[in-house]
N, C-alpha and C positions, 0 to 999 in steps of 0.2 A: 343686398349682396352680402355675402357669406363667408369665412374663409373657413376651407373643411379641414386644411390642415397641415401642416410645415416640415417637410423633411430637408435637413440639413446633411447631405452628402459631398464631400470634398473628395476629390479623389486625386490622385498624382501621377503623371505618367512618366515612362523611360524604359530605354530600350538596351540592355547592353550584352551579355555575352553570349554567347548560343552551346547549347549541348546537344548528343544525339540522343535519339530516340527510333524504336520499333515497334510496329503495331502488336499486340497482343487483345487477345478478346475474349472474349464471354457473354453467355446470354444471358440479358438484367433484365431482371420482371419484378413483379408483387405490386401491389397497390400503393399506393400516397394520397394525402388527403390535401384536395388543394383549396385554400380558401378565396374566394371570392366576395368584394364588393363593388353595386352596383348602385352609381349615381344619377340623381337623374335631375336635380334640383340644389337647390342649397339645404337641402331638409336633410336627416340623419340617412345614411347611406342603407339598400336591404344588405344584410348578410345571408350567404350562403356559405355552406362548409360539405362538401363531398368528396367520399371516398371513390377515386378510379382507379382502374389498373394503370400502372406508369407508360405513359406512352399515347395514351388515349385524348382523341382528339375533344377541344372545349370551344366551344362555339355556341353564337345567340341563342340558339335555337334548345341550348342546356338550362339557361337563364329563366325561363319563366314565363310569364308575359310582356314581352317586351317586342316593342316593333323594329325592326333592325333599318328601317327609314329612319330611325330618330338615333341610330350609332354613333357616334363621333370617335372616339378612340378605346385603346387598348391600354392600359400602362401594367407592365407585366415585372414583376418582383422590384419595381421601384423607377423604374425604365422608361420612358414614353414610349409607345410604338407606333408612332403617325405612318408608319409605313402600311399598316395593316388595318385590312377594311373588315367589315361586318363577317363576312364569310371566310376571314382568316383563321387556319386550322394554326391552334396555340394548344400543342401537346399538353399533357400531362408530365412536366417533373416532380422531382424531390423539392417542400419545399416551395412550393408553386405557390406565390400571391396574386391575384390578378384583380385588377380596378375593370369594372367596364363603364364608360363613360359615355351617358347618354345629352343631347341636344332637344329638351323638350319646349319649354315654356323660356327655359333659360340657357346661354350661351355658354360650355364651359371655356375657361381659360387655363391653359397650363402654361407653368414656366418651369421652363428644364436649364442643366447647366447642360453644357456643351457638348460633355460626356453622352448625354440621353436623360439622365437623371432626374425625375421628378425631383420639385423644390416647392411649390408650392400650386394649390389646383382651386380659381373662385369660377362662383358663379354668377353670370351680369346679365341685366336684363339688357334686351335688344336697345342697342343704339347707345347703351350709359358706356362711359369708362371706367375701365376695371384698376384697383387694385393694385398697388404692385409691393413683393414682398420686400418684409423688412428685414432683414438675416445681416449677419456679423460680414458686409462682402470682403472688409482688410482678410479673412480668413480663406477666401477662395482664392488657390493658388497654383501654378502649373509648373516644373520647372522650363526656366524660361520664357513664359509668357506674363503677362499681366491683364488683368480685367479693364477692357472701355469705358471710360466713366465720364459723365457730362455732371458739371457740378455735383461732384461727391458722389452720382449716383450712376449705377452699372447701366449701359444700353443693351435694350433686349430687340431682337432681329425677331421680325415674323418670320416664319418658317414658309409661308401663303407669299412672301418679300414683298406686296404692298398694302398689309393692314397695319394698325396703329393701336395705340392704346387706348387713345382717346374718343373713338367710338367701335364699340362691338357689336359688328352684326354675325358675327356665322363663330362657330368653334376655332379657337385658334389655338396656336402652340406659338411661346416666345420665350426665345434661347439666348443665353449670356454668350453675352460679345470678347473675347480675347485680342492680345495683339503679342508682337516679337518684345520680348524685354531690350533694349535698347544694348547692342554688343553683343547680340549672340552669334554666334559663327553657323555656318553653313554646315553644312551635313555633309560628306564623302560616301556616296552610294560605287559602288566601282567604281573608285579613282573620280567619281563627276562630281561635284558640286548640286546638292539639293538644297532649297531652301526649309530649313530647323521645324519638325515637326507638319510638315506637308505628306498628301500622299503620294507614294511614286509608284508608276507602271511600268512593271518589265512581261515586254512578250516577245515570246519564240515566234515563227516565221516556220521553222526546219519542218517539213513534215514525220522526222522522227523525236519529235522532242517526246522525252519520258518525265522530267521532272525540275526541278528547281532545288536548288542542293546552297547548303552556305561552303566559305572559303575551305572547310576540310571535308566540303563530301558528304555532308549530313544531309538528308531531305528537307528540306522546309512544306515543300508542297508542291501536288499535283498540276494544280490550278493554274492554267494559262487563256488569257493575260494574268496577273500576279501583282497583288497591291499592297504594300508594306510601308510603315510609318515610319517617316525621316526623322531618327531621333539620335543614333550613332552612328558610325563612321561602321562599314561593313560591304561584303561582297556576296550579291546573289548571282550564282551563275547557271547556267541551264547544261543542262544533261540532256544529248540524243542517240538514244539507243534502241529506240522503238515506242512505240504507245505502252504506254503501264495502264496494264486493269487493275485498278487500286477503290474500294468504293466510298474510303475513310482515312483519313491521316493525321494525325494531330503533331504537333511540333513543340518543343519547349527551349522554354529559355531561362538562363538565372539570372537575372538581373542587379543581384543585388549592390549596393553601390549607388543607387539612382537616388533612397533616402538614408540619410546617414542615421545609424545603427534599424536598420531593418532590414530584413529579408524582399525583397522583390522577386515575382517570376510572373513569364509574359509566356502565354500560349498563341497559337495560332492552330486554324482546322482544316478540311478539305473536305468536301464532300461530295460522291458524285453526282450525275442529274436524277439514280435511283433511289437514294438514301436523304431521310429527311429528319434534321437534325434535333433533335432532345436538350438534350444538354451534355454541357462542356460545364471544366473547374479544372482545380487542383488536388491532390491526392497528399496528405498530412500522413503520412504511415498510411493506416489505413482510415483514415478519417477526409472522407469527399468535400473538398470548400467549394460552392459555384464562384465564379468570378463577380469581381464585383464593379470589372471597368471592360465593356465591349465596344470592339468598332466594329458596325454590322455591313461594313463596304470591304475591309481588308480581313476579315474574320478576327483578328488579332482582340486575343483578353489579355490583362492583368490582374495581380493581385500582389497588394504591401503587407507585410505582417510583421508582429512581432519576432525576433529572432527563435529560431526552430530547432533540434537536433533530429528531428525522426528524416528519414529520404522523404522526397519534393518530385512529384510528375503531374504530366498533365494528364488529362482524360478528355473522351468525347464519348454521350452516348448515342447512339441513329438509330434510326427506324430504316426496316428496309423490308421488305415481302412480307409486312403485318409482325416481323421479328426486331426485339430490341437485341442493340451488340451496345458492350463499353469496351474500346480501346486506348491504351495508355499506351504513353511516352516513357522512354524505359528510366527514368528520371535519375539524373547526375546529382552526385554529391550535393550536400548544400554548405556553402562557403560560407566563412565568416563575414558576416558584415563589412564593406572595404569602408577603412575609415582613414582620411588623410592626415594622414601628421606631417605637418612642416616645419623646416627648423626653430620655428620659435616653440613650438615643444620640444619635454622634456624629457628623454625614455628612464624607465624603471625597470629594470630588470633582475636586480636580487634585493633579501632581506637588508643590508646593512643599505642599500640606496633606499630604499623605503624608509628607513628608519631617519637616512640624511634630511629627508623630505617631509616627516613628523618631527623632526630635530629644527626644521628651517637653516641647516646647515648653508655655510657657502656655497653657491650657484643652487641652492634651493629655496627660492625667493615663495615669500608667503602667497604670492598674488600669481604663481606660474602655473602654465598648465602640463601639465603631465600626463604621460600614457605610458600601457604595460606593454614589454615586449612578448610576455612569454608566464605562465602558471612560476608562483616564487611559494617556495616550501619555508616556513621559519620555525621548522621544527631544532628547538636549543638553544633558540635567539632570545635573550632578554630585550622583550619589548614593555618599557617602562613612558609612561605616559608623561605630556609633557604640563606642569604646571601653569606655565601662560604663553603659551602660542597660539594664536588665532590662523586660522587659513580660508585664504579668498581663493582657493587652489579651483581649479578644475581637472578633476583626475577623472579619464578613460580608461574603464579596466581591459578598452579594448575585448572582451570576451574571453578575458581571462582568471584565473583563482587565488587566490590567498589563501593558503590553508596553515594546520597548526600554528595558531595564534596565542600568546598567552600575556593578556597584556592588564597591568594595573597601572592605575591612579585616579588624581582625585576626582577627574572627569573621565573616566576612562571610556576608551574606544580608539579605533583607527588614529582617530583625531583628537583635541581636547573640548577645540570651540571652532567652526565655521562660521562663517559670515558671509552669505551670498556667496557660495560656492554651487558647485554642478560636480556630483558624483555618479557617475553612471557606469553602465556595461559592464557589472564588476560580481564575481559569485565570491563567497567566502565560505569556508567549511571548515570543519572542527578548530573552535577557540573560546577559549575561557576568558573572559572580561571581567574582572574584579573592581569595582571602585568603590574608593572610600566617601565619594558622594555620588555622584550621579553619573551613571552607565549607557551604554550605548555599542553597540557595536559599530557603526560609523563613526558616532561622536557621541560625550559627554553631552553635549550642547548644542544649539543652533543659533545666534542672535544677531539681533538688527535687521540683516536684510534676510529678503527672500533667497534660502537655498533648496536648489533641486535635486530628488534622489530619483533615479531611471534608471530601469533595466537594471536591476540588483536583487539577486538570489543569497540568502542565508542558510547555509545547512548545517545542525549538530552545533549550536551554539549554547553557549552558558553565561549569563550575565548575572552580577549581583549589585546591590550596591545600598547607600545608606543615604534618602534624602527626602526631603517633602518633595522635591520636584524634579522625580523623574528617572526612572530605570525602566528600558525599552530595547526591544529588538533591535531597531534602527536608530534611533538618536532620544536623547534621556529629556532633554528641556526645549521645546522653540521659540524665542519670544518676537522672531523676526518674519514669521511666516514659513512655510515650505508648502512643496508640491512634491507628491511621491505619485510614480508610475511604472506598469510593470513592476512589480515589489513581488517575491517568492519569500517563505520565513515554511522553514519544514524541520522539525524536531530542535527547537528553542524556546527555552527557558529561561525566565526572567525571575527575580527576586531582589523585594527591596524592602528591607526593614522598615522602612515610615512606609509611605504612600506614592500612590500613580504609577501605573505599570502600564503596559501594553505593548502591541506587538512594533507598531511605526514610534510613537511617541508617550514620554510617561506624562508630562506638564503640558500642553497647550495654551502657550500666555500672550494674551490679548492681539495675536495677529490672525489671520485665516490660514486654513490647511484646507488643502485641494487631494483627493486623493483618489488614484484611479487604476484599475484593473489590481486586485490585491488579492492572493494565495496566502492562508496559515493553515499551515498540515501538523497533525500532532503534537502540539504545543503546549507548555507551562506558562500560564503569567499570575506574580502573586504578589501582593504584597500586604500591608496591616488595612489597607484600605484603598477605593478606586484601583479596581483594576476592571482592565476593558480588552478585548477583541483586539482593538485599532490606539486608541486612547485611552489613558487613563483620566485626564482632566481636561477640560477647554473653558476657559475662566477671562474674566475680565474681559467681555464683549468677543472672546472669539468665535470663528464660525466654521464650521470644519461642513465640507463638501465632498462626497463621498459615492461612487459609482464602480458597481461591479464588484464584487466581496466573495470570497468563498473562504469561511473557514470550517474546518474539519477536524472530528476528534480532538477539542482543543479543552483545557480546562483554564477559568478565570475565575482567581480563587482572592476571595480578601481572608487572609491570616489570622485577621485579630476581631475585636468588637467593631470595628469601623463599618461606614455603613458603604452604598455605592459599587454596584458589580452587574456589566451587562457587557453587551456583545460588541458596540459598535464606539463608544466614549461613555464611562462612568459615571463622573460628575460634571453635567453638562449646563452651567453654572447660568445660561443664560436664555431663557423662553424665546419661543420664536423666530429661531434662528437654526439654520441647518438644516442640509439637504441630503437626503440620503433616499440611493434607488440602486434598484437589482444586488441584493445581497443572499448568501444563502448561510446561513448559521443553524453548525452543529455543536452544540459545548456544553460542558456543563459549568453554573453559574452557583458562587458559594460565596455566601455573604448576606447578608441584609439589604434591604432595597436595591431589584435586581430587576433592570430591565432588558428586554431581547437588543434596544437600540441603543436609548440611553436609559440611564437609572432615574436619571433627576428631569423633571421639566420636562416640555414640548419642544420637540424639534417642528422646523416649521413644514418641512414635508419628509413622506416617508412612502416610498411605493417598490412594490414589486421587493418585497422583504420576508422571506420564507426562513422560520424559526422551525429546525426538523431536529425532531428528537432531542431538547434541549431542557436536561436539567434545570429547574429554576429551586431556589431556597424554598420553603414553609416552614412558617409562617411566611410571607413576601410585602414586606410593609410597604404601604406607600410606592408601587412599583412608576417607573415614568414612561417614557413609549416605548410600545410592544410592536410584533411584526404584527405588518398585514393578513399572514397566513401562517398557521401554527400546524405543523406537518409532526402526526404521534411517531410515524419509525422510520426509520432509512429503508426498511424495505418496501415500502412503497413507492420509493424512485427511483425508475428506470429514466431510459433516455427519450419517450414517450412524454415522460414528465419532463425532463430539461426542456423540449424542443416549444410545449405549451406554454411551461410557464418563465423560463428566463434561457430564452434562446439567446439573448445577446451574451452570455457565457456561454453557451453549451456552443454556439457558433463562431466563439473566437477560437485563435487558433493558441492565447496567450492559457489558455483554459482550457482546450476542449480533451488534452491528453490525460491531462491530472484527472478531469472527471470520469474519464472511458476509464482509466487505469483504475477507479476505486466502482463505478457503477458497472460495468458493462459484463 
């Protein structure tokens, strides 16, 4: 027995506010290339990879030689689809993965989460007991719900409801078990009481019923009887005005609220009995997301993202008389993130209260949290840095900006020193950061404990400063660990007389650094030595973890005779340590021993790391790890090339604008 392989999908569901929307359409065609693999055993899976026109049906019978007696399942872009037998016609999308899952010598076994979501797929000889996966379950989470667990461990339901794990005779499928979080309230469906995340049926009787509209009128959908998930409080009501000849309908929603600072939006679709459905998503501007959470009984998708500014709708494409159509949702605004403040926060709303609160002034306690009401201008403010204030603060920038900033001292930045603080949802734009040691534009420092940077954009920044350890875009020294997420750094510059520079952190001193989804757009970092991409040092046993990188047009320059100058941490003081994947690095690199990752030593892994058009020093002494792939010019990547080689960028949505806006 085998395991062929572990996908880790968490997804999150909710349902809250509704907009309208109106069909509009067009005819979508051109080819996609959809890839396929086909299992048949525990042995290495065939690949296939075919170009079809979009819309075209895939079926065993495309497959090769393969008996469609020995079928078992479908799992379709990450999906299970126990619903669908050998002669299920599985269109051609955008994008299209497809698993086919055969039952020959050996049994397969899939475990899905609840969602549909492949999680893990073995294969067991007749009669053995199979497997069961080991995944992080404290990380699977719903709101409101929690996972079934028998000592420590998740119960998984047959889908067949009486096979077992403990002897496999035929293909099975077994699903993670949920329950009510203990206190959740009931749902308000029209004024009735539903029970929390059920599904509910509303059907018309009238023989002129036309539609299903929400509380102002909007369509929801054609579709009667009519099945929607009890998630918030809301009103579907029917409209009788005659039959509607409608062949397509999609519906949106903004949800967001549902995860605190993210965007949420839930679609739903209709389809008549002539039109056969394609696909559905979201619309990013013009950038198509498919969804990434379906319920294939209510039609209703989701999708969570990082916060967005471009317009948000839904789309559906269908087949109908051999003809593709895409119609959208006329897509409403997108809201800021609703984040709750209760009185125990503390609002910020001009320069001189920010200042009370880098001051630790009265009612500005070191340890409070705080959030912005509103964009604060400190253009004329003397903002003078504070000598020895520590902050345990949690400040929410709320989705708001700090601009003309001009602040010195000796640790300078927003801050002096954090200590296990949480800075997030916060943009900063044009500010000069001067310290006379060590610079930062959050902070001079970071120490002791873990603090967290999230959802924070830099623009037009200037830092300088003068220290062994540490002048940086976002914080100068760490010796207590940090995590940064969602991070933006576009037209900042850094300099620092001695050494360590980079764009997150200039010292990295002996705790771990986590760092994830991270943008630098035409950038400076320099200093007499160690300068890096990300980091400039990580020393004394630390180990910096690292996923999803795009920097562009950036230069990382060492000043002086000093050695150490690469893309991702300079002097990375310690072998065999250090994880680093999906990176794409453009820069040019100036200095002595200059590597695309690190300059010094072996990291312990390194994948999916395209070094394009990257200046490196010659002579190059001594280099330490380089990319996986060394790409000679930018112009040979189009979006052809994201989608191969590091789709998990070019398909987020934290990414995918900045890349269209420089490739497309």
């Amino acid at each position: 027995m085998k395991k062929l392989l572990s996908l880790l999908m968490i997804f999150v569901l909710g349902f809250i506010m509704i907009f309208s929307l109106a069909e509009k359409s067009y005819a979508a065609e051109g080819d996609v290339t959809v890839h396929i693999s086909i299992f048949f055993d525990e042995g290495e899976p065939t690949e296939i990879e075919i170009d079809v026109p979009k819309g075209q049906v895939i079926d065993i019978s495309n497959l090769g030689e393969v008996s469609e007696e020995d079928f078992a399942f479908w799992i379709v872009n990450g999906v299970v689809r126990h619903d669908l037998d050998s002669n299920a016609r599985v269109l051609a999308t955008q994008d299209l993965v497809l698993y086919a899952v055969f039952d020959t010598e050996q049994h397969p076994v899939i475990f899905m989460d609840s969602n549909g979501h492949l999680l893990d797929l073995y294969f067991v000889e007749n009669g053995e007991a199979s497997l069961i996966p080991d995944l992080a379950w404290e990380e699977f989470t719903k709101p409101g719900l929690q996972l079934i667990t028998e000592e420590e461990s998740p119960v998984w339901l047959s889908l067949a409801g009486n096979l077992t794990l403990e002897e496999i005779t035929e293909p099975s499928v077994f699903s993670l078990q949920y329950e009510l979080v203990e206190g959740v309230l009931p749902v308000l469906l029209n004024g009735e009481e539903v029970p929390y995340n059920s599904v509910h049926t509303f059907v018309s009787y009238n023989p002129e019923f036309s539609f299903w509209a929400d509380g102002d009128g909007q369509v929801i959908s054609y579709q009667n009887p009519l099945l929607v998930t009890a998630l918030v409080d809301r009103d579907v009501v029917e409209v009788a005005e005659g039959e509607a000849l409608v062949d397509a309908h999609v519906f949106f929603m903004d949800v967001t609220g549902i995860r605190e600072g993210k965007n949420s939006f839930l679609g739903q679709f209709y389809l008549s009995d002539e039109a056969e459905l394609v696909e559905f998503g979201f619309m990013i501007g013009d950038t198509p997301l498919q969804s990434n959470v379906f319920h294939p009984t209510t039609k209703e998708f989701l999708r969570s993202m990082d916060p967005v500014e471009d317009e948000i709708k839904a789309y559906l494409t269908y087949k109908l008389d051999d003809e593709l159509f895409t119609i959208f949702s006329d897509g409403a605004e997108v809201e800021e993130p609703v984040l709750e403040f209760d009185e125990t926060w503390i609002p910020i709303s001009t320069a001189q209260e920010f200042y009370n609160l880098n001051q630790q002034l009265q009612g500005y306690p070191n340890d409070g949290k705080y959030y912005l009401t509103n964009d604060i201008d400190f253009t004329g403010f003397a903002y003078a840095g504070n000598s020895n204030k520590t902050h345990v603060i949690t400040l929410d920038g709320n989705g708001k900006k700090l601009t003309n900033l001009n602040i010195t001292g000796d640790r300078a930045g927003l801050f002096r020193t954090l200590n296990g603080a949480i800075i997030r949802n916060l943009t900063i734009e044009n500010a000069v950061i001067t310290g006379t040691n060590r610079a930062g534009t959050i902070a001079g420092e970071s120490v002791s404990n873990l603090t967290v940077f999230e959802n924070i954009t830099l623009k037009n920044i200037t830092l300088s400063g003068n220290a062994q350890q540490g002048v940086a875009g976002v914080v100068g020294l760490t010796t207590g660990g940090a995590t940064f997420t969602n991070i933006k750094l576009d037209n900042v510059s850094t300099t620092n007389i001695m050494r360590t520079t980079g764009a997150l952190v200039g010292s990295v001193d002996g705790h771990d650094i986590n760092a994830k989804n991270i943008i630098v757009l035409n950038s400076h970092f320099r200093s007499t030595e160690r300068s890096a991409g990300l980091f400039g040092e990580a020393k004394n046993g630390a180990k910096v973890v690292v996923e999803n990188v795009f920097i562009y047009n950036t230069m990382i320059e060492n000043t002086g005779s000093g050695s150490y100058v690469a893309g991702i941490t300079a002097d990375h003081n310690v072998a065999g340590v250090g994880i680093i994947s999906n990176v794409f690095l453009n820069a040019t690199l100036i200095g002595a021993r200059a590597g695309h990752v690190v300059s010094d030593k072996q990291v312990a892994s390194v994948a999916n790391f395209y070094a394009v058009e990257v200046s490196l020093p010659s002579p190059n002494s001594s280099p330490g790890t380089m990319a996986n792939t060394v790409v000679a010019s930018l112009e040979t990547i189009d979006t052809e090339w994201w989608e191969i080689n590091l789709p998990d960028l070019y398909n987020s949505p934290f990414f995918r604008s900045t890349i269209d806006s420089i490739f497309s």
